[in-house]
C-alpha positions in Angstrom: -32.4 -29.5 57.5 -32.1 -33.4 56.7 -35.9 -33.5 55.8 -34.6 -30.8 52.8 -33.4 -33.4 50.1 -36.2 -35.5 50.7 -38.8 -33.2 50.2 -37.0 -31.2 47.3 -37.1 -34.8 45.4 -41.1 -34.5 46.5 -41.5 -31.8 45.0 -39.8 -32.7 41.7 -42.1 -35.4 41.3 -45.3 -33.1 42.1 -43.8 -30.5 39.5 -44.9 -30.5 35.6 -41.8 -30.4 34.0 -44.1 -28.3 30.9 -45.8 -25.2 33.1 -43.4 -26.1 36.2 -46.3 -26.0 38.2 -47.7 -28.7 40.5 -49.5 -31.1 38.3 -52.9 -30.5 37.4 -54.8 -34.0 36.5 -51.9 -35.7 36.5 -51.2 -38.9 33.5 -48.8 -40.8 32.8 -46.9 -41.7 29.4 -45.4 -44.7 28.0 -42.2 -43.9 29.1 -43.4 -43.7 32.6 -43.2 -40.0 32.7 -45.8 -37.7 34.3 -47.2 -34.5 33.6 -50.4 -32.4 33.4 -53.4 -33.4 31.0 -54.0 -30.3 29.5 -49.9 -29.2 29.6 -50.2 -33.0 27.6 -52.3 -32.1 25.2 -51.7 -28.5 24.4 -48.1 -30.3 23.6 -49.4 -32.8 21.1 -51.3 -29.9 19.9 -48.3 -27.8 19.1 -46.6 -30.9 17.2 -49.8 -31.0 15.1 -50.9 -34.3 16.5 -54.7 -34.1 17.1 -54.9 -38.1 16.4 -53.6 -41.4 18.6 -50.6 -41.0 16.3 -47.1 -41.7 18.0 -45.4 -38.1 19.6 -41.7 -37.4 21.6 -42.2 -37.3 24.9 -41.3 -33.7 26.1 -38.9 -34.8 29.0 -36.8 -38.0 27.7 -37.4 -37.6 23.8 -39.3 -41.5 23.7 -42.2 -42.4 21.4 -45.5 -42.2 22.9 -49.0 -42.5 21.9 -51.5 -40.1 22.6 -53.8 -43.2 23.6 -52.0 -44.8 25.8 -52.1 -41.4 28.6 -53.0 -43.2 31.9 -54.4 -41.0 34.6 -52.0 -40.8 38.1 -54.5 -41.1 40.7 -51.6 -41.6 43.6 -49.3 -39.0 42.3 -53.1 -36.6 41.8 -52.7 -37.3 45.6 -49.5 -36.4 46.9 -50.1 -33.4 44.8 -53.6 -32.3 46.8 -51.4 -33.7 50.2 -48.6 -31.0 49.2 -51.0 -28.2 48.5 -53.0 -29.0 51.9 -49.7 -29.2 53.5 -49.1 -25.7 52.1 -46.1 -26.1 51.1 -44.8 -24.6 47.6 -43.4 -26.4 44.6 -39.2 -25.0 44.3 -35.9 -25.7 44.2 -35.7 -26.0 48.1 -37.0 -24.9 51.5 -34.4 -21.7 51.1 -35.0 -20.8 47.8 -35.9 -17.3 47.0 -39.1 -15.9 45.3 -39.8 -13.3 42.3 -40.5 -10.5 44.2 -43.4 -9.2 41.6 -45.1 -13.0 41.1 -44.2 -14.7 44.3 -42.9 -17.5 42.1 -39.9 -19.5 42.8 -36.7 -18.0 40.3 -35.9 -21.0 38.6 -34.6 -19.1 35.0 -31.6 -16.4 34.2 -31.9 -13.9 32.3 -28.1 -13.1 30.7 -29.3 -9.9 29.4 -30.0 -8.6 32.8 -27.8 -11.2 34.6 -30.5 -11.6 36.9 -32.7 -14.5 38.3 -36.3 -14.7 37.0 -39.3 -16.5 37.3 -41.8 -18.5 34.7 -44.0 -15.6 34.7 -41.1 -12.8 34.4 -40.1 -15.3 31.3 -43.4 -14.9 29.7 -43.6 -11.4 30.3 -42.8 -8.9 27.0 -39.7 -7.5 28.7 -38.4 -10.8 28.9 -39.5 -13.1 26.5 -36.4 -11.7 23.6 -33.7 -12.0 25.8 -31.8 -15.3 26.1 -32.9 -17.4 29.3 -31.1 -20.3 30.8 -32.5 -22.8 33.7 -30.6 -21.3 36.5 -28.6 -24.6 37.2 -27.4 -24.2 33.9 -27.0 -20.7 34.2 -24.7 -22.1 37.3 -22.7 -24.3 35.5 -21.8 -21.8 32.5 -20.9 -19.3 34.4 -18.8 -21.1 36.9 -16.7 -22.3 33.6 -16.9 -18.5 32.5 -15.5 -17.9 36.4 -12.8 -21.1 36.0 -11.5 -18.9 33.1 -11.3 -15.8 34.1 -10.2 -17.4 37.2 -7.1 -18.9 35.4 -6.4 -15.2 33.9 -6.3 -13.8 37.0 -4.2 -16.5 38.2 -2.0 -15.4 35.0 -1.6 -11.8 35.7 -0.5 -12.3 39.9 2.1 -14.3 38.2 3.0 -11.8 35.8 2.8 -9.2 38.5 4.8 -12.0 40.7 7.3 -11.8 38.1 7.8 -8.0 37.8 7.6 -7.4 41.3 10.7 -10.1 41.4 12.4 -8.0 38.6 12.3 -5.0 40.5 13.2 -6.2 43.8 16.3 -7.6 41.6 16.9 -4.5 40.5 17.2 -3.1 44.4 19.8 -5.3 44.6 21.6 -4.5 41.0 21.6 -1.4 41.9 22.9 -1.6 45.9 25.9 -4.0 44.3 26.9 -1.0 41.4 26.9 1.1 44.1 28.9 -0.7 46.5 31.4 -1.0 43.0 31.4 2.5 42.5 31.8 3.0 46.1 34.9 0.6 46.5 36.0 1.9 43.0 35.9 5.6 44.6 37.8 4.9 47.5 40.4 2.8 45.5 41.4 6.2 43.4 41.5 8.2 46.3 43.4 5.4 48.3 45.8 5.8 45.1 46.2 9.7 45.7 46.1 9.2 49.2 49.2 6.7 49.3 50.6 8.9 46.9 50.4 12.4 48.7 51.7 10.5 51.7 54.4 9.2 49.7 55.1 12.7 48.5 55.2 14.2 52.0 57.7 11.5 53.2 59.8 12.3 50.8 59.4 16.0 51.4 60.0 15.8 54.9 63.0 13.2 54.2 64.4 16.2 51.9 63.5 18.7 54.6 65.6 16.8 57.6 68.3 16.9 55.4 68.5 20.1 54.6 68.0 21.2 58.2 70.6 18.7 59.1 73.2 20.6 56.7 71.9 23.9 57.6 73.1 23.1 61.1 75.9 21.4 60.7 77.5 24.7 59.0 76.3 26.5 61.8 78.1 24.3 64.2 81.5 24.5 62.5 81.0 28.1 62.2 80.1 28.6 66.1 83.4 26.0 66.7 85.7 28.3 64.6 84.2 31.6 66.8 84.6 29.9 70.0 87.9 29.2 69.0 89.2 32.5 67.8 87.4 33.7 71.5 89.5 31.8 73.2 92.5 32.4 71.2 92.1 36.0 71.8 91.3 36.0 76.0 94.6 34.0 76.5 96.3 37.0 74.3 94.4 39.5 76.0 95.5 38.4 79.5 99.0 37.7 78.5 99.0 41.2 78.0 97.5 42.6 81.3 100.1 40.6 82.9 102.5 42.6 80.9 101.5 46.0 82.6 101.7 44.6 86.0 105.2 43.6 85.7 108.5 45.7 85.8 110.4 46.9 83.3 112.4 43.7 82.6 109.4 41.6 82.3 107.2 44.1 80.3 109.7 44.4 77.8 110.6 40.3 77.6 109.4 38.4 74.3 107.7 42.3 73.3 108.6 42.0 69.7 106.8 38.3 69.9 103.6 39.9 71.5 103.1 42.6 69.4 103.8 40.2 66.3 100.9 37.7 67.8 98.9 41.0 68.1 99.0 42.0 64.7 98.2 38.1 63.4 95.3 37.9 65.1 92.6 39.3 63.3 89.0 38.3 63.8 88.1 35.6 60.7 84.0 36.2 60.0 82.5 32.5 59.3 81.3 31.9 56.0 77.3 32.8 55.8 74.7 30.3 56.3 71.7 30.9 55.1 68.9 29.6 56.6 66.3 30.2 53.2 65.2 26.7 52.2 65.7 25.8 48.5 61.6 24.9 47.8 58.5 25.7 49.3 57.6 22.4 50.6 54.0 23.3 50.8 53.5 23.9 47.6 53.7 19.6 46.3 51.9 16.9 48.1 49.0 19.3 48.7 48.4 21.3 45.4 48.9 18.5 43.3 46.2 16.9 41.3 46.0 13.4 40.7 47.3 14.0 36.7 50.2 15.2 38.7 50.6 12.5 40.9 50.5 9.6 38.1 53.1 11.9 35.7 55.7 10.9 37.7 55.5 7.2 36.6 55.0 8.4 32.5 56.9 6.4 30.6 57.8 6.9 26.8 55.7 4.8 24.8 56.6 4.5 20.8 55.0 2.6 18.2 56.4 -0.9 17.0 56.0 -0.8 13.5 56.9 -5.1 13.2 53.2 -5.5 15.0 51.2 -3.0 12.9 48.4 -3.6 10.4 49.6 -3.4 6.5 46.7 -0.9 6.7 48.1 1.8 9.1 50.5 4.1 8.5 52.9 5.4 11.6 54.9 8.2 11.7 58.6 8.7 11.1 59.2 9.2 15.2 56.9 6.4 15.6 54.7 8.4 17.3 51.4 9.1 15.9 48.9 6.4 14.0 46.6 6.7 11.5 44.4 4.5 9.2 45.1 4.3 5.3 47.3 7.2 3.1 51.0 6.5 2.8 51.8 3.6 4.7 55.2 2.6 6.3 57.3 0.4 3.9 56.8 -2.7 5.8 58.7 -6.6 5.5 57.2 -8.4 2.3 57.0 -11.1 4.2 54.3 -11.6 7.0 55.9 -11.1 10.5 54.5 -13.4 13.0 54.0 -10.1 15.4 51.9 -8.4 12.8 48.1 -8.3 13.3 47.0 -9.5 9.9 43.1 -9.2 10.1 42.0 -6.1 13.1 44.1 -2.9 12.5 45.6 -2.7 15.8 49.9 -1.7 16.5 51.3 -2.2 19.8 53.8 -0.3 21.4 57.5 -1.2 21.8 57.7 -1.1 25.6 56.9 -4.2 27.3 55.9 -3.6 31.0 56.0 -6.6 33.8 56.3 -4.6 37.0 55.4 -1.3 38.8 53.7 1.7 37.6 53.4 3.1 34.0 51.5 6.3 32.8 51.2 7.4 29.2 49.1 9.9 27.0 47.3 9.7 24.0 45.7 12.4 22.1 42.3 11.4 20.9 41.2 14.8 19.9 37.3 14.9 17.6 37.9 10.9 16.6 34.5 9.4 15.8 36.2 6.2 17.0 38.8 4.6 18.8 40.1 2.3 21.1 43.2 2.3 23.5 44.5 -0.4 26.2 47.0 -2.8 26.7 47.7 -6.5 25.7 49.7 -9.3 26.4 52.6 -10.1 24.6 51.1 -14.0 24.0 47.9 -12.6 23.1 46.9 -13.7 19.6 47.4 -11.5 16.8 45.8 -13.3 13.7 42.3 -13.2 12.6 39.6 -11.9 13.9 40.5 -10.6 17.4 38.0 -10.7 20.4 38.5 -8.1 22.8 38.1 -9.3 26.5 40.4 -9.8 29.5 40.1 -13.5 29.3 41.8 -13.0 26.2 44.8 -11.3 27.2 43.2 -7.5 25.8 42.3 -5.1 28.5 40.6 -2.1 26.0 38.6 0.9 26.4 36.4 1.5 23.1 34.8 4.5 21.4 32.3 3.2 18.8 31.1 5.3 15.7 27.8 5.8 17.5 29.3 8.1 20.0 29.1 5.4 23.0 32.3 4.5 25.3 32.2 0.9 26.1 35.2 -0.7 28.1 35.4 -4.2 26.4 34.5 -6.7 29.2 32.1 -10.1 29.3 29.8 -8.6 29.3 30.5 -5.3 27.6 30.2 -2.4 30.3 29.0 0.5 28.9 30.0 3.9 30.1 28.7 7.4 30.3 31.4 10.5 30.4 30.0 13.8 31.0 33.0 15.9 29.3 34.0 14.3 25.6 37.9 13.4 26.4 40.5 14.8 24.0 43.5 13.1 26.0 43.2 10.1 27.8 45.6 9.0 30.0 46.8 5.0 31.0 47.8 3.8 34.2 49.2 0.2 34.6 49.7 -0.7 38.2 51.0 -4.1 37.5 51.3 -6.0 40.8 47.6 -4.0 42.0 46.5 -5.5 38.7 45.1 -2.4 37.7 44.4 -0.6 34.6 42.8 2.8 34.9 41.9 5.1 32.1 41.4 8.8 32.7 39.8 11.7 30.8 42.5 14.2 31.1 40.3 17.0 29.4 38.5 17.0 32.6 40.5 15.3 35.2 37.8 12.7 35.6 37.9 8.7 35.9 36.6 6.9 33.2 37.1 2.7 33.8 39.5 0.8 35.5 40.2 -3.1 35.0 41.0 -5.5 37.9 42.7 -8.6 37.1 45.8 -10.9 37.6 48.7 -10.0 35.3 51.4 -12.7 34.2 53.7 -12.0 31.8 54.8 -9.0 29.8 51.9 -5.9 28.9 52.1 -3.8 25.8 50.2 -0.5 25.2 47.7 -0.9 22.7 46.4 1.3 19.6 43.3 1.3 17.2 42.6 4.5 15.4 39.0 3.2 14.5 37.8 3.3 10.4 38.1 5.7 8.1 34.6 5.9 8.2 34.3 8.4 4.5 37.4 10.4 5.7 35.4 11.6 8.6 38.2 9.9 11.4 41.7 10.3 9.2 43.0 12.1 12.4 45.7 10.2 13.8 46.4 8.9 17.8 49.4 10.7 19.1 51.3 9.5 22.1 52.5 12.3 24.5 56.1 13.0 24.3 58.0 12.8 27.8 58.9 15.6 29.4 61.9 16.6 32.0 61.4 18.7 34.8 63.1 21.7 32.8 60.8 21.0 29.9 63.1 19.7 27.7 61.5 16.5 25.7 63.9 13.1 26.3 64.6 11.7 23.3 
């Protein structure tokens, strides 16, 4: 192996660089460079130089003279020394050989994209296709191979990058469920603590009514036991009677018989043991609509914080956009929105549980929430927590968005005609319900300070297409009657 460079620079020197054959007659050139006398001279031949004039030297490009070739007797030597030696002119010791000329495959054919020898590149198949020296061959194509290289080494990044992306969105996903989950078990904790609320209370009223129940029974079985003893002593006064003699029967008679007749048996007044309710009927039957109706609360409109363009009604109940508005101050209140048509509600809340009602019914677009009082109430108003408005939105498109940083959207299964609001202020909780299907829609987690007013937009006219007004459920009592 270390006599291979050496003898591949041998046989450079033996080779013609013209027929890449070992040199026949070998001369040299001005230049100094060698090659075969007749590859020479069919060379000058081609160039149209049959004089001594001056001709390029097929290897370096130098001017030569035809009379000046100088035969190479040493080199005409090591060339006969090679050929004895039998060794073959090549690239190398391992190079391979054309396996139709037994010639060494020193060209490439990028047509075929296959090695070739001298003769293959003479050869009528060959000789239209485009043909390289191999080692340049090598060198294109490894800078062909660099680039595609360099896209490959583009895609696994790309691929890199999607694969990251997904694996990201494992985790999205395994944090909205844990969310959900968490947001689950928080409404059922809610119905939870409130059924078990429910049946305290229940129970409370049960013990009580036992407890009364009983106590009449006692001072009814005290009275009884009285009157029984009232009458034995009467009773056995009076056997004592017949056992005396005539003197002593007839003693205090008149008193006797006058106790006799008074006492008359006194029948306790009835207890019943019916209870008043069927105390399995609440705390198990009751739905979760149920549960939160008994913190409603009656919200009115505040007609000082609506919109110049939205017109309330006369029991401040219902609001609409545009037609016949209310006749409002002629100068701008300081509570009034001036720029987003919004109206708050008079009730302010700052503790506990509230639940109200608004009918949405076929609006194309609304939106419904609370505020803080300090919120800002001029100009253009953005809706987000940070800024004091807690707001669940139905655009014009037909998409329910609760209005968060980011914006969450949301995806109801049954279109909600009611919707129902449920402040738990020191949970710091607001949680919208579809009452048309007793489903959850959103709820808001945040700190409260301060005081929290119900919030109304009735959307845009949009043509006459969402004239329909909000309208606030009116409080009932347990008879049915609204409280006014």
């Amino acid at each position: 192996m270390a006599l291979a460079s050496p003898l591949e620079r041998l046989h450079e020197e033996a080779i013609c660089s013209i027929c890449l054959e070992y040199m026949n007659e070998p001369v040299s050139v001005d230049c100094g460079h060698n090659f075969c006398r007749s590859c020479i001279a069919r060379h000058c031949q081609e160039k149209g130089l049959w004089s001594n004039g001056p001709f390029s030297c097929p290897q370096c490009r130098a001017t030569c003279r035809r009379s000046n070739f100088r035969p190479n007797r040493q080199l005409a030597n090591i060339v006969e020394s090679i050929q004895q030696l039998g060794l073959r002119a090549g690239p190398g010791s391992g190079a391979p050989l054309c396996s139709m000329h037994d010639e060494w495959l020193k060209l490439f054919c990028e047509e075929d994209g296959e090695a070739i020898c001298v003769v293959c590149r003479e050869s009528l198949y060959h000789r239209p296709h485009t043909v390289y020296p191999i080692e340049e061959a090598m060198q294109l194509y490894k800078v062909k191979l660099q680039k595609s290289l360099e896209h490959l080494s583009k895609e696994v990044e790309e691929v890199k990058k999607c694969e990251s992306a997904e694996r990201m969105k494992t985790q999205e996903c395994k944090e909205a469920v844990k969310k959900k989950r968490e947001r689950i078990v928080s409404e059922f904790g809610k119905v939870h603590q409130l059924l078990a609320d429910e049946e305290k209370l229940l129970l409370q009223k049960l013990e009580e009514e036992e407890k009364q129940i009983l106590l009449k029974i006692s001072e009814n079985l005290t009275r009884l036991v009285e009157q029984k003893s009232s009458l034995g002593e009467l009773i056995l006064e009076i056997k004592e009677k017949f056992q005396q003699p005539a003197d002593g029967l007839l003693k205090d008679m008149k008193s006797i018989l006058n106790r006799c007749e008074g006492m008359k048996f006194q029948a306790p007044k009835a207890v019943s043991v019916t209870l008043r309710e069927d105390y399995s009927m609440p705390g198990c039957c009751l739905g979760m609509r149920d549960m939160l109706k008994k913190f409603e609360v009656d919200v009115t409109l505040d007609p000082d914080t609506a919109h110049p363009e939205l017109t309330l009604s006369e029991d401040r109940k219902s609001v609409k956009r545009g037609g016949k508005k209310l006749i409002l101050s002629l100068f701008d209140n300081p509570k009034r929105f001036n720029t987003t048509p919004l109206v708050l509600g008079v009730q302010a809340f700052f503790s506990g549980q509230c639940y109200w009602e608004v009918q949405v019914g076929d609006k194309p677009e609304w939106g419904l929430g609370l505020c803080r009082d300090s919120a800002s109430r001029k100009g253009a108003i953005i809706f987000s927590p940070s800024n004091g408005y807690w707001v669940l939105w139905l655009q014009n498109s037909g998409s329910y968005e609760a209005l968060t940083s980011p914006i969450s959207p949301l995806n109801l299964r049954v279109r909600p005609r009611r919707i129902g609001v449920f402040l738990d202020y020191e949970a710091g909780e607001i949680s919208f319900y579809n009452v048309t299907d007793h489903s959850h829609i959103y709820t808001f987690t945040d700190k409260f300070s301060g005081n929290l007013r119900p919030l109304f937009f009735p959307g845009d006219l949009l043509g006459g297409k969402n004239a329909e007004p909000l309208v606030i459920s009116w409080v009932r009592d347990r008879e049915g009657w609204i409280i006014l």
